[in-house]
C-alpha positions, 0 to 999 in steps of 0.5 A: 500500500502506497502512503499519500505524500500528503499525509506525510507531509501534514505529519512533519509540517505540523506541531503538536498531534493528539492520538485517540483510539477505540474505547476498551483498547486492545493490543493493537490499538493501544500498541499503534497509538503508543508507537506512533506517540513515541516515534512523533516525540523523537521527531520533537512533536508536542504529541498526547494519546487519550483514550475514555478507559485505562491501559489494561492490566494485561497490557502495562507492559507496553513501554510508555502506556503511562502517556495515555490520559483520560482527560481530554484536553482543552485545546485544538490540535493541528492534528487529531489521530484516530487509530484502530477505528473510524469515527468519534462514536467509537472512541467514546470521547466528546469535544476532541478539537483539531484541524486536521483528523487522519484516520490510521485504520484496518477497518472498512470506512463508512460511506458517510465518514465524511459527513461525520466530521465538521466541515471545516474539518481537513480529513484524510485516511489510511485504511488498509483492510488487508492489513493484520493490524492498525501497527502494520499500517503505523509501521509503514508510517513510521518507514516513510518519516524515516524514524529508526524503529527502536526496541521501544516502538517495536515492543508495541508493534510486535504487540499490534500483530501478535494480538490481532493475529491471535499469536499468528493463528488466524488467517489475517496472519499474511506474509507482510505481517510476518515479515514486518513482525520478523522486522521487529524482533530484528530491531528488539522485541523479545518474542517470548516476554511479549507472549508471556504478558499477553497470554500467560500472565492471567491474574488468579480470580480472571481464571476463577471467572472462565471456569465459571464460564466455562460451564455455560458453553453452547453450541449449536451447528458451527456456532459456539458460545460462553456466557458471562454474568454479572453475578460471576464477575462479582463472585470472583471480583473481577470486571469485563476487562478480565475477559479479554480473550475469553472468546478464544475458549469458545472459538 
């Protein structure tokens, strides 16, 4: 995929940037956001990532995840970032301000995309829905500004393509998404320790929740299920966040 030089140019010619992303982030979301924060800070940028909900606890590994707020900032930004999705609605925020909104995407766009942003407001889009993940499509970014990907933005890169791809077990896992991840590891990501976090550092009371889960599966021709309530997750003190990947049991 070919990046718009007009976008890149509005990247370096521009100051200060907020990066939003869907609420209740995930991997990649948080991962590109992040990559891209550290990468805009190197180039001397004034950059802030927002998000409605916290970084969670699965995913405080990530370097620099302490830069998301939940506060949005009274001010207008010469660039607002939408990452991992496509509208305002998603992110969950409100009075988000700037001049110009770039969407960094692997979702399709709606056909109205256009009508839901303000007139005045300049919008422009990179949306790739080949793509594994929103982190393929920053590290792109990042290739074309010339940032030297260091062991910092690939620890959440590798993250983006490693949690949207299921640990590279499901079909979205391409070989631009192998080689890109090859790339990562190249330049510092440690495979293993990423993994560990992601999928073998389940708190206690999460796993008391998914074998509560567990005896509510259903199924019904290709179609499987669990159910979580309320109830369990009170029972065992935890909350939605803890269910993370909950449908892969199912799955």
């Amino acid at each position: 995929m070919k990046i718009a030089p007009k976008l890149i140019s509005l990247i370096k010619k521009s100051n200060d940037f907020l990066i939003a992303s869907h609420l209740n982030p995930d991997g990649d979301a948080l991962g590109a956001s992040i990559a891209l924060a550290i990468a805009l800070k190197r180039m001397g940028k004034y950059v802030q990532v927002i998000n409605r909900d916290t970084v969670p606890a699965d995913l405080k590994f990530l370097p620099s995840s302490d830069l998301l707020i939940q506060q949005v900032p009274d001010k207008e930004f010469e660039v607002l970032f939408i990452v991992d999705c496509n509208t305002i609605e998603r992110t969950g925020l409100k009075d988000l301000k700037a001049k110009s909104v770039i969407i960094i995407d692997h979702h399709i766009l709606p056909d109205n995309v256009q009508e839901i942003w303000d007139s005045e407001t300049m919008l422009h889009s990179m949306v790739e829905t080949k793509a594994a993940a929103t982190g393929e499509l920053i590290f792109m970014i990042l290739n074309e500004l010339g940032i030297a990907i260091d062991k910092d933005i690939a620890t959440n890169l590798y993250t983006t393509l490693l949690f949207d791809t299921g640990g590279f077990r499901y079909s979205n896992t391409t070989p631009e998404a192998l080689h890109i991840a090859s790339q990562l590891v190249a330049a510092g990501a440690e495979t293993w320790w990423i993994s560990r976090e992601l999928y073998e550092n389940i708190p206690y009371n999460a796993m008391q929740l998914l074998a509560s889960a567990y005896t509510t599966i259903e199924k019904e021709g290709d179609i499987a299920w669990i159910t979580v309530t309320q109830e369990m997750l009170q029972a065992t003190g935890t909350t939605a966040e803890d269910t993370e990947n909950f449908v892969d049991q199912p799955r």
